[in-house]
N, C-alpha and C positions, 0 to 999 in steps of 0.2 A: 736429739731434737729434730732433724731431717726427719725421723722414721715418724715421730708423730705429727709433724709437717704433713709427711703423706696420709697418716693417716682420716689425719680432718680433711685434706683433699677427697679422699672416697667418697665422706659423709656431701661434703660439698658436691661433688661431683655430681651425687645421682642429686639433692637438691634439685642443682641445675638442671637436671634431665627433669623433672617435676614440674620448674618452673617454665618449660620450653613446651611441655606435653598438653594436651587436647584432654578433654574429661578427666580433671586432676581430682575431683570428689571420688572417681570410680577407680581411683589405683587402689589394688589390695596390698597393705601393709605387709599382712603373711605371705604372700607371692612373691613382694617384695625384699623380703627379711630371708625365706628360701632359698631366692636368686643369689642373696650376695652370698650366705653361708655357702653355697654350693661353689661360687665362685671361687670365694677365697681357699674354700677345702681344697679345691682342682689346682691353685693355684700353688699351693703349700706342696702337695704332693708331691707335682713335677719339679718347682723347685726343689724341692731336698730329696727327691728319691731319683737321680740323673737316669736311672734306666729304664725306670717310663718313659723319659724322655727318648731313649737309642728306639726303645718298642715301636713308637708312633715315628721315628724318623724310618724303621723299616717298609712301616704304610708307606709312610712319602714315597719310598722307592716303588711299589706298588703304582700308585698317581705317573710318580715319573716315567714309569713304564710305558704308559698313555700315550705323556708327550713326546716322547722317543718315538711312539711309532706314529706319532702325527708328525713328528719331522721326516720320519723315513717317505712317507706319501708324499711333503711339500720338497724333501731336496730333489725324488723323482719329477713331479711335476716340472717345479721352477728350478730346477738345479742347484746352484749358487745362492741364488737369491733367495730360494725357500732356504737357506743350511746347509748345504751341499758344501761340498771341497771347493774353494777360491782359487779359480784359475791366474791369479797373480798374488804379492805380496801385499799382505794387511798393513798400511801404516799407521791405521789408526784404530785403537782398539777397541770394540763395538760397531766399527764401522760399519759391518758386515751384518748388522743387526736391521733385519724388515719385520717390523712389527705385524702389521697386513697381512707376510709372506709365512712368515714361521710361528707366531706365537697365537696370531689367531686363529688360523685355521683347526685348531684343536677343539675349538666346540662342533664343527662339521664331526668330528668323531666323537666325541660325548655324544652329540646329540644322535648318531645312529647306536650306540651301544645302550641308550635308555631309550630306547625305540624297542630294541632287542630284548633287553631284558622288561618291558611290561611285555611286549607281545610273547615272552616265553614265560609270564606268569613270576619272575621271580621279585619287582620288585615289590608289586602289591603288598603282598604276606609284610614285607620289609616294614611296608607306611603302617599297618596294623598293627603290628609289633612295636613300633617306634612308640604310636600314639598309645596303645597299651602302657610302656612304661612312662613316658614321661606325663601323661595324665596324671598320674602317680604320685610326680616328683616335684618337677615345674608347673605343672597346668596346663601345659600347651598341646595344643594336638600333634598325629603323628606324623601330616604333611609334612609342614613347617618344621618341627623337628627333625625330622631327615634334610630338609633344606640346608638347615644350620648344621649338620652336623657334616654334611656334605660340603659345607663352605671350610671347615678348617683344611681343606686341600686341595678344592675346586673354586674357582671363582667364582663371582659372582651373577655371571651368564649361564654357565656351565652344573652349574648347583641346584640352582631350579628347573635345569632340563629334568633332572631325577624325577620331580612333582607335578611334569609340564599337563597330563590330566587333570588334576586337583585344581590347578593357578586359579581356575574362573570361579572355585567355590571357595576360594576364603574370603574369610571376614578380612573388615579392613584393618583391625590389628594383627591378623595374621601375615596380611601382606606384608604392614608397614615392617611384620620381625624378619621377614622373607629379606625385606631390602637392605635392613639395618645389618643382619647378618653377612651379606653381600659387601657392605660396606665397609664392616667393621674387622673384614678377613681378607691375607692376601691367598693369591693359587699358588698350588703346590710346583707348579711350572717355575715359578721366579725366585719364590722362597731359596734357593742355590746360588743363583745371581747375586739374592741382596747379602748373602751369607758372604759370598766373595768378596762382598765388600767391607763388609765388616769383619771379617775372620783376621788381620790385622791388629784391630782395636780390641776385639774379645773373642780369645781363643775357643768359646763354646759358643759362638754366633749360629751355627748350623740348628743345636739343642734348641736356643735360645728360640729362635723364628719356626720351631715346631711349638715347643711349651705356647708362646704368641697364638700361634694361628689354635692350637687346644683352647687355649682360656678364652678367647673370642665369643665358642659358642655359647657358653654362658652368660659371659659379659653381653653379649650381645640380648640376648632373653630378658635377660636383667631391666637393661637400658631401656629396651623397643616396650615394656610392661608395663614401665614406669610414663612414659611419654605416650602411647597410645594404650589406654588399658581396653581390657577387653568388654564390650558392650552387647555382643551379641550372643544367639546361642552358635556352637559350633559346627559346622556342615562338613567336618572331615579327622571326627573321632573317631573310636575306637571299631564302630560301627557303620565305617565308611561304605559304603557300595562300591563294586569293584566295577572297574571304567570299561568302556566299552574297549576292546583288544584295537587298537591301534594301526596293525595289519595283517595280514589275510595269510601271510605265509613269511618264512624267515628272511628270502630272498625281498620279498615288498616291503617288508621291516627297514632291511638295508635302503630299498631306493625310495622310502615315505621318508626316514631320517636324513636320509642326505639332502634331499630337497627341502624339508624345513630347516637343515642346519646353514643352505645357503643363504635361503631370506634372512635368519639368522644374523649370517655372518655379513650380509650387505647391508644391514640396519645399523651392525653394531660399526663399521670402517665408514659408512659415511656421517654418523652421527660424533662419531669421534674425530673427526674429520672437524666439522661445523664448531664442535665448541673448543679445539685447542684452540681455532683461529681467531672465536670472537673473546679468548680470553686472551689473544695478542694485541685484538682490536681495542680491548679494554686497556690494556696497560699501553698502548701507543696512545691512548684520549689523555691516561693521566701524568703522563710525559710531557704535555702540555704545563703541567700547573708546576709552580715552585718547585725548586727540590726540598727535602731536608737533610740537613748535617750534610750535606754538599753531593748527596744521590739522590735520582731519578725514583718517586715514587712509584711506585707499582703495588697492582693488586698483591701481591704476595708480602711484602711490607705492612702493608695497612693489619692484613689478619695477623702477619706476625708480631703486631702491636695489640692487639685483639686477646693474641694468645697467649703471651709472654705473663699474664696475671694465673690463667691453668697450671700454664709449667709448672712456676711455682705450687699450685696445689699439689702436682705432683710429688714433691717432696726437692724440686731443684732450689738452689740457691737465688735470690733475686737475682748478682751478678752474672747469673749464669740463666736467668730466666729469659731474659731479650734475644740471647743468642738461639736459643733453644725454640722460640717463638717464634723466631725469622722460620725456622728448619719448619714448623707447622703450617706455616704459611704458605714457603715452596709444596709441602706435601697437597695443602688444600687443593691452592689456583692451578699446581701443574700436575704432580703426581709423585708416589712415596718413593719412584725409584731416581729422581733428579733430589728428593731431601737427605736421600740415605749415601748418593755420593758425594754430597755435599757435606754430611757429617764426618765420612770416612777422611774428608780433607779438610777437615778443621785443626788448625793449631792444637799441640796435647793440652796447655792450660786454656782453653777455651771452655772445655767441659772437661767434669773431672769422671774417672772410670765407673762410678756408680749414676753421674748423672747420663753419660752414655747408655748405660745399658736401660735407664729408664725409657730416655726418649727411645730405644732401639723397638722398643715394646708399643711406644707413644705412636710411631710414625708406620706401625706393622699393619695397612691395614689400605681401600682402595678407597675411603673417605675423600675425594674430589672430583671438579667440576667434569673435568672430562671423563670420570668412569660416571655419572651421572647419567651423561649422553650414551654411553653402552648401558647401563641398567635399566634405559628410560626405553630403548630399542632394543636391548632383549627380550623383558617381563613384556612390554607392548605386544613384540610380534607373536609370542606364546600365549597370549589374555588379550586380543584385540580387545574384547566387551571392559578392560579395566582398566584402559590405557589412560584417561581422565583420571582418575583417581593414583594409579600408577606417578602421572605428572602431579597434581596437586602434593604427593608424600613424597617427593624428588628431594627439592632442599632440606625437607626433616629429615629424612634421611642419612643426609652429607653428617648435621647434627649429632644425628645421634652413633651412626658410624665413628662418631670424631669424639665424642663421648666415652664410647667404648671402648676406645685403642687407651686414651687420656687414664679411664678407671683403671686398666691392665697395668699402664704405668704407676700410679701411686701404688697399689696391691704390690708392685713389685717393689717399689722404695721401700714401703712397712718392713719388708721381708728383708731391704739388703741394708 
């Protein structure tokens, strides 16, 4: 009964995404019906075939390769504090963790290596290639599609440096997939982290948040299709024009990337700066009002009252849907990595082993306010001219990001 639970959750699911979306006359059914078959097949695959899944966690090693040598530059620089050896004893575990220091400074190196490689000509060929086959498949062009495919191991800043020519020619539903993909994926940088924390509760947690971040880019196609359909003609098929080279020599390559990965990376620490505070500021206004059942209301409550009816679409139990809603709620207001430690220490009859592994899928993904404020000051600083439009498709965004993680989890209930 659960499995068919989830099942009607899917149908419902993209509903929801339908009834949330902009020019709902112009969603094509067959795009539609494509997206999910393709989903679910991707879906089936990695679940029962586990060695695709080892295949794609050897990419991750690849990615992580990245962030290793972006640690190695930030523990040089800042020592300790970028990652570096602790010159005294750690009492608290994570303590040693600078967000600013160590985890961001990794788009300053993304962003010079897609510097590198348009100015050495390789990745062009890659967006014509992409768009070649997914014209084909999905419909989408081959920007955007390298974007999203790019997101199952890169972030959401980071992802579209790959496209950062293209950004100011898409159409606004290609944007809106560019964001929703962003959204609806974590980076290959944390995906270890969250696995740590879950490899406890499910011995293939590692598998699991590679299959997640895979099935993403589809679901996400899916979702962003249904919700902004496409309206215009495309200005970056298969017959794209190749972009002007970016710099003049390999050395200028280096020091053009690094200077845009600064503005970058100073957009994205102070923007995320601004909205974790006015989402404290929020929850200190509604600390004012009543409690209920004897706690202090807070933003992250409220959606988890919001959510706690999805859960259930997903295939969880009602008694097990409030609990499960709350965990959505911390993911939305703060972020997926304060709901997934939260899960790790929930009581074992809290949630039973299958509804974990749903939500593990549910909450896989960078759908809140404060990766908003980095998404809104990435895409901006790389598309000044679409920064308006950029902000207006912010909260759809969150939406539909949160949509997509939600679809991954029922698709996974049907399956377990």
């Amino acid at each position: 009964m659960l499995q068919l639970q989830s099942a009607f959750g899917v149908i419902a699911l993209l509903g929801l995404a339908w009834l949330c979306g902009e020019n709902r006359s112009k969603v094509s059914l067959r795009k539609a019906a494509i997206g999910l078959t393709v989903t679910i097949a991707t879906a089936v695959v990695l679940l029962k075939l586990p060695i695709v899944a080892h295949a794609f966690g050897a990419i991750n090693d690849a990615v992580s390769t990245i962030a290793a040598a972006s640690r190695a530059g930030t523990s040089f620089v800042f020592g300790y504090l970028g990652g570096g050896a602790l010159p005294f004893d750690l009492k608290a575990p994570g303590a040693d963790f600078v967000l600013a220091l160590q985890a961001l400074p990794v788009v300053l190196v993304i962003s010079v290596l897609t510097t590198l490689l348009f100015y050495w000509r390789i990745l062009p060929p890659i967006v014509r290639g992409m768009a070649w086959l997914l014209e084909r498949t999905l419909g989408i062009g081959g920007a955007v599609g390298l974007s999203t495919a790019a997101n199952i191991f890169l972030g959401m800043v980071e992802a579209p440096l790959f496209i950062r020519p293209y950004i100011a020619q898409l159409t606004r539903s290609e944007l809106f997939l560019v964001m929703t993909g962003g959204m609806a994926g974590i980076a290959g940088t944390v995906l270890v982290l969250y696995a740590t924390f879950m490899a406890p509760l499910l011995p293939d947690a590692s598998a699991h948040f590679v299959i997640a971040s895979v099935l993403s880019a589809p679901a996400a196609i899916l979702v962003s299709l249904i919700m902004v359909p496409e309206t215009e003609d495309r200005r970056t098929d298969g017959l794209l024009a190749k972009p002007d080279s970016p710099a003049n020599s390999t050395m200028d390559a280096i020091v053009r990337g690094t200077t845009a990965g600064i503005e970058l990376l100073v957009n994205i620490v102070a923007l995320l700066l601004v909205f974790v505070a006015l989402m404290y500021l929020m929850n200190a206004i509604l600390m004012l009002f009543p409690t209920m059942g004897g706690t202090p209301l807070t933003g992250q409550r409220i959606v988890g009252y919001l959510m706690a009816p999805i859960c259930w679409l997903m295939g969880l139990p009602w008694d097990q849907a409030l609990t499960a809603g709350s965990l959505m709620g911390v993911k939305t207001i703060l972020n997926e990595l304060i709901a997934y430690v939260q899960l790790s220490k929930l009581a074992p009859d809290a949630l039973d082993p299958r509804s974990r592994l749903i939500m593990l899928y549910a909450l896989c993904g960078f759908a809140n306010f404060a990766s908003l404020g980095i998404m809104i000051g990435g895409l901006g600083t790389m598309a000044p001219e679409r920064r308006n439009e950029i902000n207006a498709l912010g909260l759809k965004s969150i939406l539909s990001g949160t949509l997509t993680t939600c679809l991954m989890g029922a698709i996974v209930g049907v399956l377990n």
